[in-house]
N, C-alpha and C positions, 0 to 999 in steps of 0.2 A: 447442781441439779442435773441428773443426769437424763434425755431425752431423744428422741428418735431423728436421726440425721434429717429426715424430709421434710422437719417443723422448725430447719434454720430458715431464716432469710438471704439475701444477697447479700453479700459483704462480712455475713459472721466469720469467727475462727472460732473451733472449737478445735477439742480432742477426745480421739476415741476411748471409751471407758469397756466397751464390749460387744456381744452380738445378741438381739433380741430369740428366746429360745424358737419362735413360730418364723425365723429366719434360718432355721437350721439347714435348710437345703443350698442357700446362698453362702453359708460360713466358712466353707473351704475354699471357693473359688474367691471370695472377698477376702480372704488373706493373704492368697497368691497375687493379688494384685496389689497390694500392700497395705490394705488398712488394716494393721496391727493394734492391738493396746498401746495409747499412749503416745500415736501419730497425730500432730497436727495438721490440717488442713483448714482451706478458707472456700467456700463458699461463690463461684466466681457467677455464674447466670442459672438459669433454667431455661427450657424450651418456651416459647410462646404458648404452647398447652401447659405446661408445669411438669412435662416428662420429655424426657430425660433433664436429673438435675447434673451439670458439671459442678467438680471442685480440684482444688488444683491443691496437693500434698507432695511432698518429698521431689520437688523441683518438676514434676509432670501433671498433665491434666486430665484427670480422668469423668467419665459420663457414665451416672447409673441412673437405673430405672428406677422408678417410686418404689417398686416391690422392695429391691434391693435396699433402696436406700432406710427403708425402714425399719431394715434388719438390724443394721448398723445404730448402736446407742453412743452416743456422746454429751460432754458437757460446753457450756461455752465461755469460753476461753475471753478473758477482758481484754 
C-alpha cells in the first residue's frame, strides 16, 4: 500500500514508490538528494513539534520538512 512518507512512524523502513503530483515543486530537488524509486530508508526521529522529520537512506541522514516529506509516496517495507 502505497502512502505518504510523513504518515510513517519511528522505526518503519519503507520504500520509495514515487512523488505525490501536488509535490511537484519539491520533485527535482528531492531527487538530487537521493530519494529515487525504489530507495530504502528507515525512519530514524522527528523534531519535538513533528517537523522536521529525519530518516536515514543510502548510508546518510537526511531532514525534511512535513511539506516535503509529503510529497514523497512510499510503501512499507516488513
Amino acid at each position: 500500500m502505497t502512502t505518504s512518507l510523513n504518515t510513517f512512524a519511528v522505526g518503519d523502513t519503507g520504500k520509495i514508490t514515487g512523488f505525490d503530483i501536488a509535490g511537484k515543486a519539491y520533485r527535482k530537488r528531492l531527487l538530487a538528494m537521493g530519494l529515487t524509486r525504489g530507495t530504502e530508508f528507515k525512519i530514524t526521529r522527528f523534531a519535538p513539534l513533528g517537523d522536521p522529520i529525519e530518516i536515514k537512506l543510502r548510508g546518510f541522514s537526511l531532514t525534511l520538512r512535513k511539506e516535503e516529506a509529503s510529497a514523497v509516496l512510499a510503501e512499507l517495507v516488513a
